[in-house]
C-alpha positions in Angstrom: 9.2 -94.3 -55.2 11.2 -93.2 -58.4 11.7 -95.1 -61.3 14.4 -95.6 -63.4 14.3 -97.5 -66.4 18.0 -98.6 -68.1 17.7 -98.9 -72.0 19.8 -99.6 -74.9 18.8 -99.8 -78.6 21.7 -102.0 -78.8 23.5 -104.7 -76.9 26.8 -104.9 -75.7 26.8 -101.6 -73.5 27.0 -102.9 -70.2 23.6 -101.5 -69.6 22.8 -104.7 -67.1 26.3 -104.2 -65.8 25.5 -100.6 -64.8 22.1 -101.2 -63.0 23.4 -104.0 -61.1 26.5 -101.2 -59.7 23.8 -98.5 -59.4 21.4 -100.4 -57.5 24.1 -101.8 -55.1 25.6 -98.2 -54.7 22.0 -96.9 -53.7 21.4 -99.8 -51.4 25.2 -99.3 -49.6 23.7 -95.7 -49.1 21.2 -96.7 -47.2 17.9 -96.4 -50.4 15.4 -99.5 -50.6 16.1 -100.5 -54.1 13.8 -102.6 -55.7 15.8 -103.8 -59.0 13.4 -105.9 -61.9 14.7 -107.3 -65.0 12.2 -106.9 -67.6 14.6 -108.0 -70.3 12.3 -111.2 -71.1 14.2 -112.2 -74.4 17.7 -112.6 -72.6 17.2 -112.0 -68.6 20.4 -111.6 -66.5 19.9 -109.8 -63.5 19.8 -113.2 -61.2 23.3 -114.1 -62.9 24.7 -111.7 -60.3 25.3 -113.4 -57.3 23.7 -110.2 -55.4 20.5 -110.7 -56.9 20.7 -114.9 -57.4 18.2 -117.0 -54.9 18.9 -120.3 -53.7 15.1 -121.0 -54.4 13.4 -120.8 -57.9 11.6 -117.2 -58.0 8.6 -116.4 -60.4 8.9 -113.0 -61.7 7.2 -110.6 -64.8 6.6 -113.4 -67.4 4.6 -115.5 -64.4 3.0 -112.7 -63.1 1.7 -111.8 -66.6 0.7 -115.4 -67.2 -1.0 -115.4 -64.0 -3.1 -112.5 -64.4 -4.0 -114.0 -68.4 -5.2 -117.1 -66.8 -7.2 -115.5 -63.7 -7.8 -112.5 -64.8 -6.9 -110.3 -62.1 -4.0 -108.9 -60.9 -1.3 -111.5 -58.6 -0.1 -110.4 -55.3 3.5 -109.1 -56.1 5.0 -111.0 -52.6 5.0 -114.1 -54.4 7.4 -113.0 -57.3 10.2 -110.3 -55.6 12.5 -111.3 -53.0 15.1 -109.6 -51.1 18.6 -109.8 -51.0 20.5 -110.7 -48.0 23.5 -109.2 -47.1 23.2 -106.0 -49.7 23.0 -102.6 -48.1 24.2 -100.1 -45.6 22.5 -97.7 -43.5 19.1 -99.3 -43.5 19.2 -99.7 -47.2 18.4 -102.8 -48.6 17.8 -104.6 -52.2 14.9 -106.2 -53.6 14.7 -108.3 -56.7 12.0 -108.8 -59.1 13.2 -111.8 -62.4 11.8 -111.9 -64.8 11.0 -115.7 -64.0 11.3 -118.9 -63.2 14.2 -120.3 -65.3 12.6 -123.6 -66.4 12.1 -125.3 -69.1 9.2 -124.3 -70.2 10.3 -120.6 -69.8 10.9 -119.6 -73.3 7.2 -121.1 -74.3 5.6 -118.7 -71.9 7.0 -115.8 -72.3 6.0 -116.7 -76.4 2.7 -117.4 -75.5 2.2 -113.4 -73.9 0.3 -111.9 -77.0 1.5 -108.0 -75.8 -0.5 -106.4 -78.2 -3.6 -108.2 -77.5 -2.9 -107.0 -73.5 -3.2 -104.1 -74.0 -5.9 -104.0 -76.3 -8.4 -106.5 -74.8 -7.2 -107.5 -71.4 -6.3 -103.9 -69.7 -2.6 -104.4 -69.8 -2.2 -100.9 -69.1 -4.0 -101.3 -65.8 -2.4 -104.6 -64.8 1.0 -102.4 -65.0 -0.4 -99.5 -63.2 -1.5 -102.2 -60.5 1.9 -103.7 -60.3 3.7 -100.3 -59.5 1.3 -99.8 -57.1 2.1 -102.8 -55.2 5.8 -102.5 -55.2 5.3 -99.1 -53.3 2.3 -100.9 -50.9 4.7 -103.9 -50.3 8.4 -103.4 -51.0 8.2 -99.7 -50.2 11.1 -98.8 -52.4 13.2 -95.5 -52.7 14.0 -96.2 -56.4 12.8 -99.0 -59.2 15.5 -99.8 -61.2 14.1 -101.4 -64.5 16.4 -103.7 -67.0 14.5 -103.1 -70.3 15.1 -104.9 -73.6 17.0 -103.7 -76.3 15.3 -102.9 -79.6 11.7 -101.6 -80.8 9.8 -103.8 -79.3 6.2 -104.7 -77.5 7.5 -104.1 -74.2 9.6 -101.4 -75.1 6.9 -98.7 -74.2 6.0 -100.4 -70.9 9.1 -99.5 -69.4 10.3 -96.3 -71.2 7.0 -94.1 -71.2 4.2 -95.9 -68.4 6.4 -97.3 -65.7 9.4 -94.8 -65.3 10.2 -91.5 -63.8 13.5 -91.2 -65.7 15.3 -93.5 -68.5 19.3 -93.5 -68.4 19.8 -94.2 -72.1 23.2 -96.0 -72.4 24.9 -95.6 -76.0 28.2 -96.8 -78.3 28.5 -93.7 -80.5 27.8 -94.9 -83.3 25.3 -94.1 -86.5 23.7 -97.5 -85.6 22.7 -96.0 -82.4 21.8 -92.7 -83.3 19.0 -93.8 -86.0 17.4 -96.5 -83.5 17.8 -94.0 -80.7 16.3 -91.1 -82.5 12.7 -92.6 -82.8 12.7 -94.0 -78.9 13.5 -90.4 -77.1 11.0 -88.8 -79.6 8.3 -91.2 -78.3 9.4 -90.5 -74.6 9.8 -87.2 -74.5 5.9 -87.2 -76.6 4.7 -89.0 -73.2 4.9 -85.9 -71.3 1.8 -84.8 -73.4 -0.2 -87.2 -72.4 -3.3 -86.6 -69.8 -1.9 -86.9 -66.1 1.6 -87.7 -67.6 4.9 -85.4 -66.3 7.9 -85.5 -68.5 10.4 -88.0 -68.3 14.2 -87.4 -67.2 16.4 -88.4 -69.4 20.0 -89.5 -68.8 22.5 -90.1 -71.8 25.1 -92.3 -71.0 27.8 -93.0 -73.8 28.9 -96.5 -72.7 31.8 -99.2 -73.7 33.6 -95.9 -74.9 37.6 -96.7 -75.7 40.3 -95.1 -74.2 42.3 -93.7 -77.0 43.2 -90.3 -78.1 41.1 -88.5 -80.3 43.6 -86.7 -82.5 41.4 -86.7 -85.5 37.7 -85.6 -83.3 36.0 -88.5 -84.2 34.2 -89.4 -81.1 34.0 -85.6 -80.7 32.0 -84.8 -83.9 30.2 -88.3 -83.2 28.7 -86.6 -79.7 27.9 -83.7 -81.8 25.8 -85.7 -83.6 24.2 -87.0 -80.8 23.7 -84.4 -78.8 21.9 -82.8 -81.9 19.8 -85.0 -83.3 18.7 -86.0 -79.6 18.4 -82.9 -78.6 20.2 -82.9 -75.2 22.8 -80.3 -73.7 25.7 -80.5 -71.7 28.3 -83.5 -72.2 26.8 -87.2 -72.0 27.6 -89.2 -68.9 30.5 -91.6 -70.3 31.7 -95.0 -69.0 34.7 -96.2 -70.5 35.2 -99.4 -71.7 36.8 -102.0 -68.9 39.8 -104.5 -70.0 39.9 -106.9 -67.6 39.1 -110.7 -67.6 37.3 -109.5 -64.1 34.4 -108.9 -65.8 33.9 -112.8 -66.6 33.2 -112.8 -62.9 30.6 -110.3 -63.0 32.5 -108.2 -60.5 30.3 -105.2 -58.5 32.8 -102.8 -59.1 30.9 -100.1 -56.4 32.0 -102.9 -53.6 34.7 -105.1 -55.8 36.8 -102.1 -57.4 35.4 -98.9 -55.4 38.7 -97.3 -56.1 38.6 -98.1 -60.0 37.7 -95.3 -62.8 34.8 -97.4 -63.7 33.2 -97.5 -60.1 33.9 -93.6 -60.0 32.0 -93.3 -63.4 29.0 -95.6 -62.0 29.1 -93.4 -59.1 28.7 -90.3 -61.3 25.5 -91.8 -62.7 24.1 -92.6 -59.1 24.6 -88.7 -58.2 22.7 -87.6 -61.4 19.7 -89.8 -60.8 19.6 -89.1 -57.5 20.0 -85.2 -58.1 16.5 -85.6 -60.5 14.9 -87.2 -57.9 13.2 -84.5 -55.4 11.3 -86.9 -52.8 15.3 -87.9 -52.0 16.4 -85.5 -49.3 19.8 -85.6 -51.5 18.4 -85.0 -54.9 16.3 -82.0 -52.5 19.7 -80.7 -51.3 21.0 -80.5 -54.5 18.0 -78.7 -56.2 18.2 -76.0 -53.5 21.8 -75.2 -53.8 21.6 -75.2 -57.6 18.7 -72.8 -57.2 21.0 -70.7 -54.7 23.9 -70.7 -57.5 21.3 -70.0 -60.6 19.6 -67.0 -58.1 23.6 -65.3 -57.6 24.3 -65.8 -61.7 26.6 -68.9 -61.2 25.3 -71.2 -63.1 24.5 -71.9 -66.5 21.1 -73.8 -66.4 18.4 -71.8 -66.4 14.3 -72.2 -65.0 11.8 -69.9 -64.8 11.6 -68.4 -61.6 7.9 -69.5 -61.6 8.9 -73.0 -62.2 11.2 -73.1 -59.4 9.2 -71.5 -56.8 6.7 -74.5 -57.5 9.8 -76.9 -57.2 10.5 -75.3 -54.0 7.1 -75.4 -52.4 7.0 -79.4 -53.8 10.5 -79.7 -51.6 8.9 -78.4 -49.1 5.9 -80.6 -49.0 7.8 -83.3 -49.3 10.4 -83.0 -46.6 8.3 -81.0 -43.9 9.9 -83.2 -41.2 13.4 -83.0 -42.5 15.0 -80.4 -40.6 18.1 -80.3 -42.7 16.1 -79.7 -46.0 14.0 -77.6 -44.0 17.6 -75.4 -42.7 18.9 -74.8 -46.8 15.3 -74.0 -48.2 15.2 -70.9 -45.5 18.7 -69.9 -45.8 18.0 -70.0 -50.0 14.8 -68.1 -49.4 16.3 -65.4 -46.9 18.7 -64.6 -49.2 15.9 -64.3 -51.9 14.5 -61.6 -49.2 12.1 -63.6 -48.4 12.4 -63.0 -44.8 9.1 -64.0 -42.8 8.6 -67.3 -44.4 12.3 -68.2 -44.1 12.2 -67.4 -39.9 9.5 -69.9 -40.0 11.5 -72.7 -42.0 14.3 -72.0 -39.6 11.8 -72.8 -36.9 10.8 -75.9 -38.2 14.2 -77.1 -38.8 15.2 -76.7 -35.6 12.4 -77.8 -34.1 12.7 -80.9 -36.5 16.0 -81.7 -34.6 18.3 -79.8 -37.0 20.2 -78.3 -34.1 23.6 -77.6 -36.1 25.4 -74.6 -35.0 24.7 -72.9 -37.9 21.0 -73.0 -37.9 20.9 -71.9 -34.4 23.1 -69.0 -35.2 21.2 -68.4 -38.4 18.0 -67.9 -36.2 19.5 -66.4 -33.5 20.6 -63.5 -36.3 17.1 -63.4 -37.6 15.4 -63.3 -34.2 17.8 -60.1 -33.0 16.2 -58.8 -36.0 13.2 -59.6 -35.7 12.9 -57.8 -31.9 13.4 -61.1 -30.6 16.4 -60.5 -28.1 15.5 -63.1 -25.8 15.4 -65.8 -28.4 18.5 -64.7 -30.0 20.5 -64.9 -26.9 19.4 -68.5 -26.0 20.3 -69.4 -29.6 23.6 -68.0 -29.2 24.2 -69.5 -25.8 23.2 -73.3 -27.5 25.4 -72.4 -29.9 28.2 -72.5 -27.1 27.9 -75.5 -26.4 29.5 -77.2 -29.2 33.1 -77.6 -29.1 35.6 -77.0 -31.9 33.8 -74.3 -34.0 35.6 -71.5 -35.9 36.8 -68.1 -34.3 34.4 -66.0 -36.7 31.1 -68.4 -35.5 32.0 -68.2 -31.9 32.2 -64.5 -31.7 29.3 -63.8 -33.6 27.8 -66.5 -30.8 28.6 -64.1 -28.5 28.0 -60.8 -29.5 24.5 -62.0 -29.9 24.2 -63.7 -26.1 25.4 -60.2 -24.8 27.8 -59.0 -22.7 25.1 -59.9 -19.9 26.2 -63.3 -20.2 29.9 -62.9 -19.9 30.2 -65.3 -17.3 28.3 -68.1 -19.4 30.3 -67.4 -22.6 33.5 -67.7 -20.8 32.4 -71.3 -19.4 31.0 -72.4 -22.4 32.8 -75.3 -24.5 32.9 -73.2 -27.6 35.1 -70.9 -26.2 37.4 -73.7 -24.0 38.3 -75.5 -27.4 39.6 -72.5 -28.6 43.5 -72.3 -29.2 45.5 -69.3 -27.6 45.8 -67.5 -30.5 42.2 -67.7 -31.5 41.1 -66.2 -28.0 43.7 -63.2 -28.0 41.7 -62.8 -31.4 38.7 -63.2 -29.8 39.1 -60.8 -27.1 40.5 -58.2 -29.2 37.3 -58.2 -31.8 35.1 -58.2 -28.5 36.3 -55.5 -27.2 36.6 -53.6 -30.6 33.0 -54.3 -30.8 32.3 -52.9 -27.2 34.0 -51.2 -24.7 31.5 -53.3 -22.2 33.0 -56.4 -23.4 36.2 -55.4 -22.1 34.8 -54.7 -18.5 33.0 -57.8 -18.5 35.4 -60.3 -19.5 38.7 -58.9 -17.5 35.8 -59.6 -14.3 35.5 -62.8 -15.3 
């Protein structure tokens, strides 16, 4: 479970706007998504006809309410729901209000003395309790939490105890900056805390205008930013949307998927997901930026002690993955770390991961390991697919031997070849081996 909190020292940034498209996006991917609007003051997550219920649902002020007046913890079933329809894949979307919309509403979520929570009534543990249930009863891949704008008593609750990462939307502006300044201070001071880890950050410059900047003003304003907050790189930036579409509260991930906007929520979906290592994607993505770092192309740098220990968490974490499995040993053979990357390659395949080229990758290490049986019923496997590339095939080959002529020239890999490709087959094959030659004119 991975959680994600959305925060804006100001309104007006579309930061609901933005969950609701992330979460949706995540769920069409086939994620559990478990969204909760913790913006008590002004909720709005259930204005969305994804997350709206025909039935009246409790949510946080109810649950806090309840546990004030028993004095343990609720069961969480009784204030999340799920949303029909939403989701692809096996994905789905769960929502969590932030309560009942009655009347009397307003007066209990007044009544929630925050301070005193905390202080006398173990608010900290009714919170660590409550993100425990979510992953005992909804399961979820990610937590996406609405937080309220503003310093204020909750603030802390969802940017330091409850999240994994915070995705800080912004209008550049000195207004921003000075409120800003304090909050990523405080949540980047978390990570020194007993038991805590640090907390990814994500800066999003939101409601920006599309107009020239001829005189650098929004460029010396990201300046600012960038210094004061102390991030690198460019900020994530969604643009500000002109369109009386947005009084219907369009999903533009399923409403305008083609639209710059949608593209620019999808941008934030990828970088989320990319900081997230128990998703097989975000895993992916590590190990490849770890392959780019090891051959000098890329400018982000970790200690190659830190990244070992990201690589053996990958690997704990996705044991059965066979894909995962398939890029962590191609990474680490290329690191030279031969023995334990024949092992992954193993795994992988044994985890189902039967692509051509992790059976060719093994078959290679398995010729070199003295392993020539092994190697040649890799290769042959490998024959079996259809369509592959001229190179891949006679690299197949060479390593099932010229033994198995009559195989190879049987085999679907070499069938779906074109003409062309098998005169250039034939002709590297017999460069290669005068053998070959003899072999295939008999067959």
């Amino acid at each position: 479970m991975y959680v994600t909190t959305f925060y804006s020292f100001k309104g007006g940034v579309g930061r609901t706007m933005a969950l609701v498209n992330v979460a949706v996006e995540l769920a069409q991917r086939g994620r559990r998504v478990l969204a909760v609007d913790f913006d008590l003051e002004a909720p709005g997550l259930d204005t969305f006809k994804v997350f709206r219920s025909r039935k009246k649902r409790s949510g946080i002020v109810d649950f806090v309410t309840e546990y004030l007046e028993g004095g343990r913890a609720p069961a969480v079933e009784d204030f999340v729901h799920e949303s029909k329809g939403v989701g692809g894949n096996g994905g789905c979307l769960w929502v969590m209000p932030s309560g009942e919309q009655h009347g009397r509403y307003a007066t209990s979520f007044r009544e929630i003395d925050w301070l005193d929570l905390y202080e006398r009534r173990d608010g900290y543990l009714l919170f660590e309790d409550l993100k425990a249930q979510w992953e005992q009863v909804v399961k979820p891949d990610y937590v996406l939490i609405d937080s309220r704008t503003g310093h204020t008593d909750t603030g802390g609750i969802c940017t330091r105890q409850l999240p994994d990462a915070v995705a800080i939307l912004f209008f550049p502006n000195d207004q921003n900056l000075r409120g800003l300044t304090t909050i990523v201070h405080d949540i980047r001071a978390e990570a020194g805390n007993a038991g805590r880890k640090e907390i990814e950050l994500h800066f999003v410059m939101s409601n920006v205008p599309d107009l020239d900047d001829e005189d650098r003003v929004l460029e010396r304003k990201i300046d600012a930013f960038r210094k004061d907050l102390a991030f690198r790189g460019e900020p994530l930036v969604l643009h500000r949307y002109d369109s009386l579409s947005l009084l219907n509260q369009v999903i533009f991930a399923t409403d305008r998927p083609r639209s710059r906007l949608a593209r620019e929520y999808h941008q934030l979906v990828h970088e989320i997901v990319r900081r997230n290592l128990a998703d097989r994607d975000g895993a992916l993505d590590y190990i490849r930026r770890a392959s780019r770092r090891w051959r000098g192309r890329d400018a982000d740098y970790e200690s190659p002690v830190k990244v070992k220990a990201t690589l053996d968490e990958i690997e704990s974490m996705h044991s059965g993955d066979g894909e995962v499995l398939f890029v962590l040993g191609e990474f680490l053979d290329d690191d030279h770390q031969t023995s334990r990357a024949a092992s992954l390659l193993d795994r992988a395949v044994e985890a189902g991961y039967r692509e051509p080229g992790a059976l060719l990758k093994r078959a290679r290490m398995r010729a070199d390991g003295d392993d020539p049986d092994g190697a040649r019923k890799d290769a042959l496997e490998v024959l079996q697919f259809e369509n592959l590339s001229p190179p891949l095939v006679r690299d197949a080959v060479l390593l099932a031997g010229v033994d198995q002529a009559a195989d190879i020239a049987e085999s679907k890999a070499v069938a779906s070849l074109r003409t062309e490709d098998l005169v250039w087959l034939f002709t590297e094959l017999v460069a290669s081996s005068e053998e070959f030659e003899v072999a295939l004119i008999d067959t």
